[in-house]
C-alpha positions as CSV (number, residue, x, y, z in Angstrom):
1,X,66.3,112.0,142.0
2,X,66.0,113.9,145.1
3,X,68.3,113.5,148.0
4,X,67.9,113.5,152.1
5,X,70.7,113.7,154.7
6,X,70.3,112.3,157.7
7,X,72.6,112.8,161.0
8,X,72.4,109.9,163.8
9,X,72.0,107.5,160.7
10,X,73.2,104.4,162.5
11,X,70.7,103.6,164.6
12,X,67.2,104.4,166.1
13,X,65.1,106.9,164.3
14,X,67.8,108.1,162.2
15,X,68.4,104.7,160.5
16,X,64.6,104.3,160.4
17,X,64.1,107.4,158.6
18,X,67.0,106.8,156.0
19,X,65.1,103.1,155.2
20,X,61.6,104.9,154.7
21,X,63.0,107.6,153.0
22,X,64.9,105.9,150.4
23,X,61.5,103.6,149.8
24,X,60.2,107.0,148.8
25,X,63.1,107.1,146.4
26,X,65.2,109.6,148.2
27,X,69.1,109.2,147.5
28,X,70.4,108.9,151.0
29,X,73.0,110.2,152.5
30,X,73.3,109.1,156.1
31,X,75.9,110.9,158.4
32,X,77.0,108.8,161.7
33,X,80.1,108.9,163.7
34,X,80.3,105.1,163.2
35,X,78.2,102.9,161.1
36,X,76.3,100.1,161.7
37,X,75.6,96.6,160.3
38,X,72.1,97.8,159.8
39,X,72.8,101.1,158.1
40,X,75.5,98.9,155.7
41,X,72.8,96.3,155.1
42,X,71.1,99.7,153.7
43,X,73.1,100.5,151.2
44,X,73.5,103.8,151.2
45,X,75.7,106.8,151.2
46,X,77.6,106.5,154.5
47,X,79.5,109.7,155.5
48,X,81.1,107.9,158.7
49,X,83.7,109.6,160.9
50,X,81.4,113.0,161.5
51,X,80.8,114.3,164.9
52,X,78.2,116.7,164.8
53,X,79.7,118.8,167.5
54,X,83.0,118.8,165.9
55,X,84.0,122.1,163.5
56,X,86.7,120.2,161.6
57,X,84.1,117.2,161.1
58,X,81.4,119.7,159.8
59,X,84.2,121.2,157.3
60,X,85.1,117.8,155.7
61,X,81.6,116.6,155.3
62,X,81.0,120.0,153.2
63,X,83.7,119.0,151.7
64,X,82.6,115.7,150.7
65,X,79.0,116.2,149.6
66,X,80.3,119.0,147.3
67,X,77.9,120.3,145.2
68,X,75.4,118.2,146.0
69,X,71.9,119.6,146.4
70,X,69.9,118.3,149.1
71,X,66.2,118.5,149.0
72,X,66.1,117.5,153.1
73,X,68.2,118.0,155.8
74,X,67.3,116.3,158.5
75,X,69.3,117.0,161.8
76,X,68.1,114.4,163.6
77,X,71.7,113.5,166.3
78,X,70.7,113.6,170.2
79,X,72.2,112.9,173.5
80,X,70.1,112.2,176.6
81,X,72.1,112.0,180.0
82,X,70.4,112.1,183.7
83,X,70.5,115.8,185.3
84,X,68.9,116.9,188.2
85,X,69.2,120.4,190.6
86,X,71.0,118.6,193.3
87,X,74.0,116.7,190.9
88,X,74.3,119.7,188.4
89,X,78.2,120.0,190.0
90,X,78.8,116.5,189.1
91,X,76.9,116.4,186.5
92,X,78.1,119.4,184.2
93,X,79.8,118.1,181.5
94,X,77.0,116.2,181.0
95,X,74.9,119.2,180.7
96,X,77.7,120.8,178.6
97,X,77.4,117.9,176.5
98,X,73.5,118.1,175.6
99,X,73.4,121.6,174.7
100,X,76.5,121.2,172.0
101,X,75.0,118.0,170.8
102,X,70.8,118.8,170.8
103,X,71.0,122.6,170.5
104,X,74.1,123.8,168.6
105,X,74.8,121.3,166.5
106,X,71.6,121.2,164.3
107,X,72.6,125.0,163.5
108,X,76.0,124.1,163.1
109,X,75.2,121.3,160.9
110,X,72.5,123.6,158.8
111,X,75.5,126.3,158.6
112,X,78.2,124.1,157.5
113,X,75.7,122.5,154.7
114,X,74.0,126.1,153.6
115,X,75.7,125.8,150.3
116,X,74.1,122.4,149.5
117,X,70.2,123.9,150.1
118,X,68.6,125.9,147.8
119,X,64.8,127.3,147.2
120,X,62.5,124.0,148.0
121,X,65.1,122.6,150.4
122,X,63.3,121.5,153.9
123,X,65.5,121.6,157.2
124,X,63.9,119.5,159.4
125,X,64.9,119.2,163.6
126,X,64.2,116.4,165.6
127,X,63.0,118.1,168.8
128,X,61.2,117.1,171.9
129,X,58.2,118.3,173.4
130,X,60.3,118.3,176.3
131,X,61.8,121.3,175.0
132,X,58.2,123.0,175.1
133,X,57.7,125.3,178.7
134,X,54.0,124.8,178.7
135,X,53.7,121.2,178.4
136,X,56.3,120.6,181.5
137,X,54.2,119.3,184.0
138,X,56.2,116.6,185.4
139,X,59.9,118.5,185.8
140,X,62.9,116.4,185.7
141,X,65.3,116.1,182.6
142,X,66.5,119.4,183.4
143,X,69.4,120.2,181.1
144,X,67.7,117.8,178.2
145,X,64.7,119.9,178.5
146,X,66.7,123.3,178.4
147,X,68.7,121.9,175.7
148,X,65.7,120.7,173.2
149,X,63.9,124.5,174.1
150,X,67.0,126.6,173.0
151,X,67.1,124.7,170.0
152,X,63.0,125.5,169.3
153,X,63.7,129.1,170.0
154,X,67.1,129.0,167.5
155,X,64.6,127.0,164.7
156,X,62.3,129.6,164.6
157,X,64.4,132.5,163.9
158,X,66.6,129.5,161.0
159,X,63.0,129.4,160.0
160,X,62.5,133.4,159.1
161,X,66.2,133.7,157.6
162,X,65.8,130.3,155.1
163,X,62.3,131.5,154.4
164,X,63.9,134.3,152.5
165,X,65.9,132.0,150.3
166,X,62.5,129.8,149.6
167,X,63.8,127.2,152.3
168,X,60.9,125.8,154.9
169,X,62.5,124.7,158.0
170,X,60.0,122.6,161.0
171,X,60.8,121.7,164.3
172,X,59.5,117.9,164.6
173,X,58.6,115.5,167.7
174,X,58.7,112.1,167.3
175,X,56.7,110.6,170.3
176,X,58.3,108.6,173.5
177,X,60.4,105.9,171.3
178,X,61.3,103.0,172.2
179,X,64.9,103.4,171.4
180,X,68.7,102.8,172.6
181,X,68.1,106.8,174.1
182,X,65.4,106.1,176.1
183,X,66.5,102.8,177.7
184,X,64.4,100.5,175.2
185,X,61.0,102.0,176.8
186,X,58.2,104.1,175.4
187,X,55.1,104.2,173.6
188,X,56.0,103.9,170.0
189,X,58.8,102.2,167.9
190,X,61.5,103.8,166.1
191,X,59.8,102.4,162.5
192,X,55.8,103.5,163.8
193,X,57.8,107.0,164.7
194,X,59.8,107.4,161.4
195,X,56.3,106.9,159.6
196,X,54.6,110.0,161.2
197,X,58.0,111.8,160.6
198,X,58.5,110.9,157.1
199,X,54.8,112.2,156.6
200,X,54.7,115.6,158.3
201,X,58.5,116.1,156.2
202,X,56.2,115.7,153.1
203,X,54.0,118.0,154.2
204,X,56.5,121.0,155.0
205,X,56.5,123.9,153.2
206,X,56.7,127.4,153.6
207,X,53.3,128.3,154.9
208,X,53.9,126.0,158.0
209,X,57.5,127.1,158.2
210,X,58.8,127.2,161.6
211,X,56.3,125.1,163.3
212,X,56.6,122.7,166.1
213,X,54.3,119.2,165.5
214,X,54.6,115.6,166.7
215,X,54.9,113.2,164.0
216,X,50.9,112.3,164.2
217,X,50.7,115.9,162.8
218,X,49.3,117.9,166.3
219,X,50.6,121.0,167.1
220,X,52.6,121.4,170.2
221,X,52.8,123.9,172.4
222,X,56.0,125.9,172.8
């Protein structure tokens, strides 16, 4: 049976990804700081406890999973907080914050798990394409925006280094969800979202290896 781990399991698009998945008959392993009723209803391996930003955390869940190959990783844990030019004194933790949770983590996570991938393994990223330069034509989100590019940039060189050792990695969008992150508004559900996602993790592989794609399978921009 092949296994997926999931980060930000307990809710949102993480918990939508860990049902869909494990109706495609992955063995799920879902990673949260604290559970939920609906990832318990799920039934599932629940690695609770784990802060992604956290370097003891990241040590015991290696040393939980053990030997255990996983097929995906799926580093899908975000933060969104307000930031603007003006508030940036005020607001710096909370910039701090979104580039330890959105941009170092996923690498720290991929790092602390290397052991557990092997040749066939898929790293996945949830991005944004608010990370993406070219498409910003609206501003605003500031240290989001500079968080979600520095992990596209970091990606794409995980992408040539695990492409060595047969690993694909992609960088993957899932649309404006309508989710506890965004305030309940947006264009898509978490569920419609996790579909395209599930689909476009399918189709990973090593000759699309470091690409950047909403979950209806376009091509964005970087």
């Amino acid at each position: 049976m092949k296994t997926a781990l999931v980060t930000g399991a307990n809710r949102g698009i993480g918990l939508e990804l860990v049902r869909q998945m494990k109706r495609l008959g992955y063995q799920m392993i879902a990673v949260c700081r604290q559970s939920s009723p609906e990832l318990d209803a799920e039934q599932v391996q629940v690695e609770e406890g784990i802060d992604v930003t956290s370097a003891g955390d990241l040590k015991a869940l290696s040393g939980r999973l053990g030997d255990i190959r996983l097929d995906v990783l799926i580093n899908n844990a975000g933060l969104l907080k307000p930031s603007s030019l003006e508030g940036i004194e005020d607001e710096l933790d909370d910039w701090r914050a979104q580039l330890e949770v959105n941009a170092l983590a996923p690498i720290r996570v991929t790092s602390a798990l290397a052991g557990n991938l092997s040749r066939g393994s898929r790293v996945i990223v949830i991005t944004s394409r608010m990370g993406s330069i070219a498409d910003n034509s609206s501003g605003g989100h500031m240290a989001y925006r500079m968080s979600k590019a520095a992990i596209n940039a970091a990606t794409v060189s995980m992408a040539h280094e695990l492409g060595q050792k047969g690993i694909a990695v992609g960088l993957l969008h899932p649309g404006y969800v309508r989710t506890g992150m965004t305030g309940n508004t947006g264009h898509v559900d978490a569920r419609e979202a996790a579909e395209g996602l599930v689909a476009r993790i399918e189709e990973l592989d090593l000759a699309s290896t470091g690409s950047f794609r909403h979950a209806n399978g376009e091509t964005l921009p970087w």
